[in-house]
PAZA-423553 format. One line per 2 residues: number of its first residue (from 1); for each residue x, y, z of N, C-alpha, C, O, CB. Coordinates in steps of 0.2 Angstrom, whole numbers. Atoms other than C-alpha are relative to their C-alpha. Glycine has a CB too. Layout:
PAZA-423553
NUM) X Y Z X Y Z X Y Z X Y Z X Y Z; ...
***
This chain:
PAZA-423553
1) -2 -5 -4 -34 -101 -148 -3 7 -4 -3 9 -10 8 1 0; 1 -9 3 -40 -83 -150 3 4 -8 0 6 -13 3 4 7
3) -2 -4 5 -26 -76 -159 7 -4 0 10 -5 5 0 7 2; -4 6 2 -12 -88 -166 5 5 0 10 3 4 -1 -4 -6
5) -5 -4 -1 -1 -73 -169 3 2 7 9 3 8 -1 6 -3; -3 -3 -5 0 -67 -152 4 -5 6 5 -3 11 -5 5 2
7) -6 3 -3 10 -82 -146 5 -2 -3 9 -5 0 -2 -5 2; -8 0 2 24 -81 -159 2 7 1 8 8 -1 1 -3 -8
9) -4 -8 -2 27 -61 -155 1 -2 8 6 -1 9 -6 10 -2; -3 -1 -5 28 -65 -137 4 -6 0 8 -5 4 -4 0 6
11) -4 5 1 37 -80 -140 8 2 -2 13 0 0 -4 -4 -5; -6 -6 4 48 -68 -151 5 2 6 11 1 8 -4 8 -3
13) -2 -5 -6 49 -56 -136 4 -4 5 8 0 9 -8 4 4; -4 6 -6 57 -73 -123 6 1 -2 10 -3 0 -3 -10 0
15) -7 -1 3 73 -67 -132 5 -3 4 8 -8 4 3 7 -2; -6 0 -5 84 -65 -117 3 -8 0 0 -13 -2 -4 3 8
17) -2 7 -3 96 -78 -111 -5 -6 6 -6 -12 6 6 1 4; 4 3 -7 85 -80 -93 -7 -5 -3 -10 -10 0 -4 8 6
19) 7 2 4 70 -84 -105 2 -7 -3 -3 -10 -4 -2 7 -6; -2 6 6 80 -100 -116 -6 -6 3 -10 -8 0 10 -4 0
21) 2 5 0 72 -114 -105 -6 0 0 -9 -5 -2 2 -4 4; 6 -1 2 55 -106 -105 -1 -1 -4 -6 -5 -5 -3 4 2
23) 1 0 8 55 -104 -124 -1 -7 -1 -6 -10 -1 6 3 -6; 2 7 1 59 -120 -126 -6 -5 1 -9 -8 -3 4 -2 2
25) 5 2 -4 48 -127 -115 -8 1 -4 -12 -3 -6 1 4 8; 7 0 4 33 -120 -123 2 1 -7 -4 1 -10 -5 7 3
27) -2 4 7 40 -122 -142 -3 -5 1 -9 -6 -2 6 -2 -3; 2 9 -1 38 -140 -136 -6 -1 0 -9 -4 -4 3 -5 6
29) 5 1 -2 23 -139 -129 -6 -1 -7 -8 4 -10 -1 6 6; 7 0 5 8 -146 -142 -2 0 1 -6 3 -2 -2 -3 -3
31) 8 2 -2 -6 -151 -132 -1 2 8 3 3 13 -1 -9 -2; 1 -3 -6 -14 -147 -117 -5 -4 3 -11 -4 2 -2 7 0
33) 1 7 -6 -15 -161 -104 -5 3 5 -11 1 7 9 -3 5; 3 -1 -7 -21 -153 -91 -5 7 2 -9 8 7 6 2 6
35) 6 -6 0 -31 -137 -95 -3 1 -6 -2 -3 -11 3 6 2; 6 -4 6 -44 -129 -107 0 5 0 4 9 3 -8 -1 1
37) 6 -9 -1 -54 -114 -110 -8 2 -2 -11 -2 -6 3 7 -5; 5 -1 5 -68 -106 -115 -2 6 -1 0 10 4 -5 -3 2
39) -3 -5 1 -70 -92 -121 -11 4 -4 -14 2 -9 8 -2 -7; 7 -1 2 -90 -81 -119 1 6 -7 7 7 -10 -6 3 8
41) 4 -5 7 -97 -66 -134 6 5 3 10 9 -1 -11 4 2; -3 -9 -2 -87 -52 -123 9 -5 -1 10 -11 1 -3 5 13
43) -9 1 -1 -66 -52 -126 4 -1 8 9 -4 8 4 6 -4; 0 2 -6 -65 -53 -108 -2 -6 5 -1 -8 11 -3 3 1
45) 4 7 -7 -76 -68 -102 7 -5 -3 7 -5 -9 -12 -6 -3; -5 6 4 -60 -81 -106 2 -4 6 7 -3 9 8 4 -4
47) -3 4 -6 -62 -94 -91 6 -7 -5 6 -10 -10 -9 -4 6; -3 6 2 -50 -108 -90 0 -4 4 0 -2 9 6 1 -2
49) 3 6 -1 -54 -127 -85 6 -5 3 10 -7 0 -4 -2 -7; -7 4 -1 -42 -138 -75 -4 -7 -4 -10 -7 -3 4 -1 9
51) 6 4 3 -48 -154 -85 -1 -6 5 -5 -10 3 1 -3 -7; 1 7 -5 -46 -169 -69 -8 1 2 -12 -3 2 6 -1 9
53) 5 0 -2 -60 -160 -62 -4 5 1 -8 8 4 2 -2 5; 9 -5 5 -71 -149 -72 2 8 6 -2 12 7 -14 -5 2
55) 2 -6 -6 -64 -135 -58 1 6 -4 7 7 -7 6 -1 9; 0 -8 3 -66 -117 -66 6 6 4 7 7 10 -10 3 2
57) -6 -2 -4 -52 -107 -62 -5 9 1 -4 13 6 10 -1 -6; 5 -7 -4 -66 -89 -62 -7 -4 0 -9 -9 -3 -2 10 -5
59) 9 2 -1 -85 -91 -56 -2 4 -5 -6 2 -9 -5 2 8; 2 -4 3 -87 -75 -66 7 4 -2 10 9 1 -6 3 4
61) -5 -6 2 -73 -67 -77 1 6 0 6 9 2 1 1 -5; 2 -11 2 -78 -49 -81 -2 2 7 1 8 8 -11 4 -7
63) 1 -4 -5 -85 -48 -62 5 2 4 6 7 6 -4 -2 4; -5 0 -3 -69 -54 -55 5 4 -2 7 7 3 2 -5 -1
65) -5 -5 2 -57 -43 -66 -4 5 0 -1 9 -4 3 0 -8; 2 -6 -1 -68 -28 -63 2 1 9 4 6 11 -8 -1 -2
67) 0 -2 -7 -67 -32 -43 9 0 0 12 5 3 -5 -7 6; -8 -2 1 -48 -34 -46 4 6 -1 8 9 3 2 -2 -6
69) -1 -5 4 -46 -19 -57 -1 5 8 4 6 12 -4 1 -7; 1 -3 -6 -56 -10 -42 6 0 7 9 5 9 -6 -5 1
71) -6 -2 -5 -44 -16 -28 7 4 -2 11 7 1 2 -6 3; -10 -2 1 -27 -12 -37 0 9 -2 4 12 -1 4 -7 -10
73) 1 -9 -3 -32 7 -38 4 3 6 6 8 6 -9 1 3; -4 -3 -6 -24 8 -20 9 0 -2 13 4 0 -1 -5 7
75) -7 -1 1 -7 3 -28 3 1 -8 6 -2 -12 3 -6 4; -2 -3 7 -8 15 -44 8 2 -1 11 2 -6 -5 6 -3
77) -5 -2 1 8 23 -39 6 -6 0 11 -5 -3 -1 5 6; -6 1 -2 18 7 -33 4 -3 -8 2 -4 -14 -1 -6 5
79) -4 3 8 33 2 -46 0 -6 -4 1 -7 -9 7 -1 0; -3 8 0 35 -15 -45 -9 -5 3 -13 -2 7 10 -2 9
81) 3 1 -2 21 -28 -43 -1 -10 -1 -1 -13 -6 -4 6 0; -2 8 -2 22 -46 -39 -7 -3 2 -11 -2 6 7 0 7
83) 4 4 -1 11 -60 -43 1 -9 0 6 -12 -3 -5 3 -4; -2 9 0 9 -80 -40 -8 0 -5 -13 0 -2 1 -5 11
85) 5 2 3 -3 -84 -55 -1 2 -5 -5 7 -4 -4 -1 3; 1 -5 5 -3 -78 -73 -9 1 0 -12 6 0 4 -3 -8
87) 7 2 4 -22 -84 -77 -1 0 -5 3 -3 -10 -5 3 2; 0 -1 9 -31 -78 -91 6 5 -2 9 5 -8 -8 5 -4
89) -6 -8 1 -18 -62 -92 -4 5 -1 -2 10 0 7 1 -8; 5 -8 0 -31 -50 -94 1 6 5 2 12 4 -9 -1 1
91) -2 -5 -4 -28 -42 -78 8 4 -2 9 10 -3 -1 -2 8; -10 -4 1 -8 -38 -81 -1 3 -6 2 9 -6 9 -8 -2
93) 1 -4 7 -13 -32 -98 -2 7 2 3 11 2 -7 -4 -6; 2 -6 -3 -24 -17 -91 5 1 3 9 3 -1 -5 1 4
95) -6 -1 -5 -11 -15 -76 4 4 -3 5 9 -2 4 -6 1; -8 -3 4 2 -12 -88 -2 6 -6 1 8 -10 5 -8 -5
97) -1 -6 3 -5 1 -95 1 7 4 1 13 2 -4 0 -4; -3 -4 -3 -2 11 -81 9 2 0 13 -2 3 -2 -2 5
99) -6 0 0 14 20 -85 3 1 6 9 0 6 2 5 -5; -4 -1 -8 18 25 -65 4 -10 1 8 -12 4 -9 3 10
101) -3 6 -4 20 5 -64 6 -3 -5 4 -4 -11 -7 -6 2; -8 1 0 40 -1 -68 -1 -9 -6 -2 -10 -12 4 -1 9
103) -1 8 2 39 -20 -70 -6 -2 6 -7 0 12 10 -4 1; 4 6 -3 25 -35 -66 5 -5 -1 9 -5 -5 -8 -2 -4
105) -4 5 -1 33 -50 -60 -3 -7 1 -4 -8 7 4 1 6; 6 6 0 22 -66 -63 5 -8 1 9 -10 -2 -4 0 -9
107) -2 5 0 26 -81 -55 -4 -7 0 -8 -9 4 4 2 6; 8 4 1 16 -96 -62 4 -8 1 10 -9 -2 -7 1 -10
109) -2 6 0 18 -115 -56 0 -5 -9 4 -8 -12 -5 -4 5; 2 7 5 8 -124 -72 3 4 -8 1 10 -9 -11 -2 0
111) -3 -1 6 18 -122 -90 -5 2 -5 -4 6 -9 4 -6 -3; 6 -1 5 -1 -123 -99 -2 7 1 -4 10 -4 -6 -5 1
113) 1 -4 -1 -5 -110 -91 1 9 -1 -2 13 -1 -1 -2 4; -1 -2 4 6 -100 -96 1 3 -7 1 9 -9 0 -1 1
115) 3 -1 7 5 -103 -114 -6 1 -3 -7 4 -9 1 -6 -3; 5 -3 3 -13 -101 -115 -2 7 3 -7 9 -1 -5 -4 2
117) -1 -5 -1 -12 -84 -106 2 5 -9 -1 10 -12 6 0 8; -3 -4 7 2 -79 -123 -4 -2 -4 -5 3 -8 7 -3 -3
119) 6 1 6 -11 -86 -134 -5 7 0 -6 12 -4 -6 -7 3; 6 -4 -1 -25 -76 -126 2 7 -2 -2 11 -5 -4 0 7
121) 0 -5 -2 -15 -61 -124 6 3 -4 11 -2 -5 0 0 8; -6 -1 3 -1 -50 -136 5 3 8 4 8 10 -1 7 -6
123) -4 -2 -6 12 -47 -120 6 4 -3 9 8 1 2 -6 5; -7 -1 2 28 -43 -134 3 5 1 9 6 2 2 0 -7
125) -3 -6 0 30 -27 -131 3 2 8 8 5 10 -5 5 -2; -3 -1 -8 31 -27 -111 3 -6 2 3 -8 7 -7 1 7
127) -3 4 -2 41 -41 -113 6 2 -2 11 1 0 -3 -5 0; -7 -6 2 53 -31 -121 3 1 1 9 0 2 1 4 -2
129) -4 -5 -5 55 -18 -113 2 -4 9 4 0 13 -6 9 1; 0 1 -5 55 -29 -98 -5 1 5 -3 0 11 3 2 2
131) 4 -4 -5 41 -22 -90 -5 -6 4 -8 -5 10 -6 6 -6; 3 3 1 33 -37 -91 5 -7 3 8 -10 -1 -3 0 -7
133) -5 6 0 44 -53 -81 -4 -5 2 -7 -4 7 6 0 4; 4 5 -3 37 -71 -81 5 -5 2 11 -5 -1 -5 -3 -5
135) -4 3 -3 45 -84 -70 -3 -7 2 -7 -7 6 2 5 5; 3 7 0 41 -103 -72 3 -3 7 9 -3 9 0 -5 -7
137) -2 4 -8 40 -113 -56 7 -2 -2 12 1 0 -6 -8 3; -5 4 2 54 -125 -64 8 3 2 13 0 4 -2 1 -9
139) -7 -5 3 68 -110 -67 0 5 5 4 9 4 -1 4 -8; -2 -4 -7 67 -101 -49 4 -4 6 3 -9 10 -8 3 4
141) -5 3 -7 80 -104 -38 4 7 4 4 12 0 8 -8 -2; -2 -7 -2 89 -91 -27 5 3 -5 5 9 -5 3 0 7
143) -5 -4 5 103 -86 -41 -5 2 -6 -5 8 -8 9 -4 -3; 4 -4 4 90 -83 -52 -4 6 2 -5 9 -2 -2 -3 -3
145) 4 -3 -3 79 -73 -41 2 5 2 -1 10 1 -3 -2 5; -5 -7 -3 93 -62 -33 1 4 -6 0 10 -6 10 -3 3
147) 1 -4 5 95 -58 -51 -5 4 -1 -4 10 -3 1 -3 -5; 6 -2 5 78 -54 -55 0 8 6 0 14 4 -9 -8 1
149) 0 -7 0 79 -42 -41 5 5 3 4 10 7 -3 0 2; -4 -6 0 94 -33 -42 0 2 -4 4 7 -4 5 1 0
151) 4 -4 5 85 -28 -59 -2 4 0 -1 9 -2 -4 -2 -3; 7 -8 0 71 -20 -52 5 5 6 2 10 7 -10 -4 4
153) -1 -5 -6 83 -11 -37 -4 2 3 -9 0 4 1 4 -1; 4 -1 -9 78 -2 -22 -8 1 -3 -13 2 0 3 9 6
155) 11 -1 -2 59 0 -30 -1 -5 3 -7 -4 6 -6 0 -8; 3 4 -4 56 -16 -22 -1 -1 7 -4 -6 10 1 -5 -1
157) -3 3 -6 62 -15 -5 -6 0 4 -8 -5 7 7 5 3; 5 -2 -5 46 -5 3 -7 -2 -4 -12 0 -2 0 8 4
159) 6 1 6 33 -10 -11 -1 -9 -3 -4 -11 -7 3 5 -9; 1 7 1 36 -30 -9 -7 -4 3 -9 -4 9 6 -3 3
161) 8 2 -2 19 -39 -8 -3 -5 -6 -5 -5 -11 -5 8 -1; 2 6 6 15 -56 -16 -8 -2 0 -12 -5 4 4 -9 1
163) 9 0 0 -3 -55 -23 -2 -7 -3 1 -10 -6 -3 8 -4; 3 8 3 -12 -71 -28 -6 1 -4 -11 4 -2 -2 -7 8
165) 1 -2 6 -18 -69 -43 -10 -4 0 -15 -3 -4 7 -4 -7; 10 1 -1 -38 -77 -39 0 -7 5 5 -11 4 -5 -1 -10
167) 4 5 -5 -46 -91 -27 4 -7 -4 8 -11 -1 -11 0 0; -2 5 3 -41 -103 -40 8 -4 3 10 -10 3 0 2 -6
169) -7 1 -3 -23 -104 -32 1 -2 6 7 -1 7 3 3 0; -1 2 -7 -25 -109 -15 1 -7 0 -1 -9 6 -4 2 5
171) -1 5 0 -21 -126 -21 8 0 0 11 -5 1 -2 -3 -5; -6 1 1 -4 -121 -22 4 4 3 9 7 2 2 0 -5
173) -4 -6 -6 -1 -112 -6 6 -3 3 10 2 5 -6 0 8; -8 4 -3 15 -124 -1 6 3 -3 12 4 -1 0 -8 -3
175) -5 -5 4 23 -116 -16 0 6 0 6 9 0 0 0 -6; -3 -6 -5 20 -99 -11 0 3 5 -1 9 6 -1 3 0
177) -1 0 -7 22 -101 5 8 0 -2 11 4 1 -4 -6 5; -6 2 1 39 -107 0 4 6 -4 10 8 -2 -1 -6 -4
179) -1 -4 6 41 -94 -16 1 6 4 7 8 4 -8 0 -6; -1 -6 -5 37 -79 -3 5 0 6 7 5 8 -7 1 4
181) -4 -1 -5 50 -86 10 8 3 -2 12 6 0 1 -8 4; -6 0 4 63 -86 -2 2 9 -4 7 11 -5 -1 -7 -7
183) 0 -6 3 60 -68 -10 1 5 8 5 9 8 -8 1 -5; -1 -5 -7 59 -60 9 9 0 2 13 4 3 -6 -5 9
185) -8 5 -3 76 -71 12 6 5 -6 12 8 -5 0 -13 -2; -5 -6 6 84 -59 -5 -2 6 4 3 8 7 -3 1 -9
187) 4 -8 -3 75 -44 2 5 2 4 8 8 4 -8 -1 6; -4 -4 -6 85 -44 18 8 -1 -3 11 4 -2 -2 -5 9
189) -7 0 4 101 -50 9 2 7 -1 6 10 2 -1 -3 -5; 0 -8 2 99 -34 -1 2 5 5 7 8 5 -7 2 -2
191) 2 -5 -4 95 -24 13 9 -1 3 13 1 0 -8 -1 6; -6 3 -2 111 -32 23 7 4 -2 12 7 0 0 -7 -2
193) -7 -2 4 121 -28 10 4 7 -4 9 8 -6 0 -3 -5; 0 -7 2 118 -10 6 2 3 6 6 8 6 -7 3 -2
195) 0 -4 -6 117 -6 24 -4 6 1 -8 7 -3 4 2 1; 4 -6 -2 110 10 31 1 7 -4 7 9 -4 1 1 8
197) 0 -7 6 108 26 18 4 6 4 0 10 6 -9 3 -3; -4 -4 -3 122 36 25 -3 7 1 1 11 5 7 1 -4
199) 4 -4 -2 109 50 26 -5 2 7 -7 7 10 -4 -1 -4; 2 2 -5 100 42 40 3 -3 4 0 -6 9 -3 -2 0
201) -3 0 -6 116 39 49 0 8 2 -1 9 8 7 -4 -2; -1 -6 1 119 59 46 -5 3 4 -5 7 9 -1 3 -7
203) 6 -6 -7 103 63 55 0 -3 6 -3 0 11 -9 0 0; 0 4 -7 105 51 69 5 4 4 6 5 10 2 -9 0
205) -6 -3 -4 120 59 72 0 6 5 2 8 10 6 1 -4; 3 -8 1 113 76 70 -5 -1 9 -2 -1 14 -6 2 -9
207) 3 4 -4 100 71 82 1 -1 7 -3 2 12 -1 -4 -1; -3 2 -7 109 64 97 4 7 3 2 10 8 7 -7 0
209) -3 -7 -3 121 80 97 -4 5 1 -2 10 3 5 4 -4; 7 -5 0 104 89 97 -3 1 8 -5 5 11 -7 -3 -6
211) 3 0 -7 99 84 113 4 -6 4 1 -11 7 -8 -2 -1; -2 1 -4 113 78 123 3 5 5 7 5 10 3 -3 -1
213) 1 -6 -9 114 93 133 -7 -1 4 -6 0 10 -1 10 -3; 6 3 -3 97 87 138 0 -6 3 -5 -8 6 -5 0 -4
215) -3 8 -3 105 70 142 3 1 6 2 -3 10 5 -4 -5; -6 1 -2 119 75 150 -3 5 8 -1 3 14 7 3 -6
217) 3 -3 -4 108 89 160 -7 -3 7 -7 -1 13 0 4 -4; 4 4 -2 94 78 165 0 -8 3 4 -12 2 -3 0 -3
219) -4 6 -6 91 64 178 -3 -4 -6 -9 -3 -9 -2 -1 11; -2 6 1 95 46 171 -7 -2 0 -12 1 2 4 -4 4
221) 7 4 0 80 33 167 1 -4 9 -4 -6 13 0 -7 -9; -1 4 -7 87 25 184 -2 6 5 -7 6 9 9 -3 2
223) 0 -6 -4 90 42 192 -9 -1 2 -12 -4 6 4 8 -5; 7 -1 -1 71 46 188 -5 -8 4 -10 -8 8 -2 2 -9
225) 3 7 -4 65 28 193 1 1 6 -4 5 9 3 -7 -2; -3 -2 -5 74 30 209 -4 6 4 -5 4 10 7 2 -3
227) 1 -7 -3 68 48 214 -10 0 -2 -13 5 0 7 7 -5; 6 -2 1 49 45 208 -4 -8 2 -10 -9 2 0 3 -7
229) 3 6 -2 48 26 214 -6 0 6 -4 2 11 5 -3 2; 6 1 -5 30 24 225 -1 5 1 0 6 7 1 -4 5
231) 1 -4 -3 26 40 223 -8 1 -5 -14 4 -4 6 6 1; 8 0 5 11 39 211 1 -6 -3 6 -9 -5 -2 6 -6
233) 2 6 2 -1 24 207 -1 -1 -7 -2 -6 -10 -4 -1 3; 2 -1 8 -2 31 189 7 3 -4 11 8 -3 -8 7 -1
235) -8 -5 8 13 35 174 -3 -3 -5 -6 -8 -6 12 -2 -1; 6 1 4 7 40 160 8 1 -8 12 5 -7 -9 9 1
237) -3 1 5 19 36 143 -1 4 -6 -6 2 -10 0 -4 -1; 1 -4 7 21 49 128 6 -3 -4 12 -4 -3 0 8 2
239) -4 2 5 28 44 113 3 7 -3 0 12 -1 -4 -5 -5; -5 -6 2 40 56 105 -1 0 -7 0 5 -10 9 0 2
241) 0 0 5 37 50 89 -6 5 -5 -8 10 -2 -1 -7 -1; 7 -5 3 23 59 74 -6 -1 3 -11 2 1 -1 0 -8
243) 7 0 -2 10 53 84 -1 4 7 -6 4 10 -3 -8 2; 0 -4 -7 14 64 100 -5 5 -1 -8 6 4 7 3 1
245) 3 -4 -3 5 77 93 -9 -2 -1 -14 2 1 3 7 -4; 6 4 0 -10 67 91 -2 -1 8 -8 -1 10 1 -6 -4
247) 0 0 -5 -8 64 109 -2 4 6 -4 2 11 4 -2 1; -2 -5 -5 -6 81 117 -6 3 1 -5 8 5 4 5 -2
249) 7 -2 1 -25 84 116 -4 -3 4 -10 -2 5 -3 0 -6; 2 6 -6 -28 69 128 4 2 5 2 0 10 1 -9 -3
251) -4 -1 -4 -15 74 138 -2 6 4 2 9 8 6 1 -3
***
């Protein structure tokens, strides 16, 4: 391994309770059945090797975490950001050093994979503070999940988005297909259970008493049907919403 230290400080950092059977889990772990690495000149090139079938989990490390790095630019601002696949960890490392972003949430099937990520990578400190939450296939079920996010609070509600951590993982689309049904299924829970932000009952209300003199004075959607029935071959629909005024120039 790269750096021998930096799988007993994150190892350290798995303090928490939620964390006991993962620790454990990788204490135990001695050997590595099912994967490799290899590791080129640059601290970056670090592919890793499933070993049944020599398959390379990047074609190219440094191009891939460059084109990575590249897309995730669009969500510098979001809080929260949610992945199915630790890999090498190089990308979550950079990531996180964006102070706008809250907590990464890594959710990885294979235990090796894992442990050779803490190897490659010192994580102790965003695992600390929390910044940093890893979540083995094994130890997700809905009471833990619900926990995980009533941690992060409402930053997740409009910023939920399960990114798949590279190509290599579409062997294990069944589980996040599964992984994503179950986090949507908290989501709405959440939502359910908060209800509507008594602000945006406040304006609804506001709103209706705004223009029901305009209701109460003007003819009915029937009325109008009624009184304009077969009299032109054309009606033309305007939306009331912020695209109206986008409209009024075609109009």
């Amino acid at each position: 391994m790269r750096e021998e230290n930096n799988f007993n400080k994150n190892l350290k950092a798995l303090s928490g309770f939620e964390y006991n059977n993962l620790r454990k889990k990788l204490e135990d772990l001695k050997e590595l059945r099912e994967f490799t690495f290899t590791q080129g000149k640059d601290n970056l090139d670090i592919n890793i090797i499933k070993k049944r079938n020599l398959k390379k989990m990047y074609q190219d490390p440094i191009k891939e975490l460059e084109k990575n790095l590249e897309y995730f630019k669009d969500f510098a601002r979001y809080p929260v950001l949610f992945f199915y696949g630790f890999g090498n960890g190089i990308l979550y490392k950079i990531l996180l050093q964006n102070q706008a972003l809250k907590r990464i949430i890594i959710f990885e099937k294979e235990l090796e994979l894992i442990f050779l990520a803490l190897n490659f990578i010192d994580f102790s400190k965003d695992l600390s503070l929390g910044r940093l939450i890893i979540l083995h296939h094994d130890d997700i079920n809905l009471p833990k999940m619900d926990k995980v996010f009533r941690l992060i609070g409402d930053l997740f509600y409009r910023s939920y988005n399960l990114h798949i951590a590279n190509d290599f993982y579409e062997h294990y689309k069944e589980d996040i297909l599964k992984l994503n049904k179950l986090n949507m299924q908290i989501i709405k829970n959440h939502n359910l259970m908060h209800g509507n932000d008594p602000k945006d009952a406040l304006q609804g209300i506001e709103q209706f008493v705004y223009n029901l003199p305009q209701m109460i004075t003007h003819p009915s959607y029937k009325e109008l049907l009624s009184k304009r029935k077969n009299l032109s071959d054309t009606a033309i629909i305007v939306s009331t919403g912020p695209s109206l005024t986008k409209q009024l120039p075609l109009l």
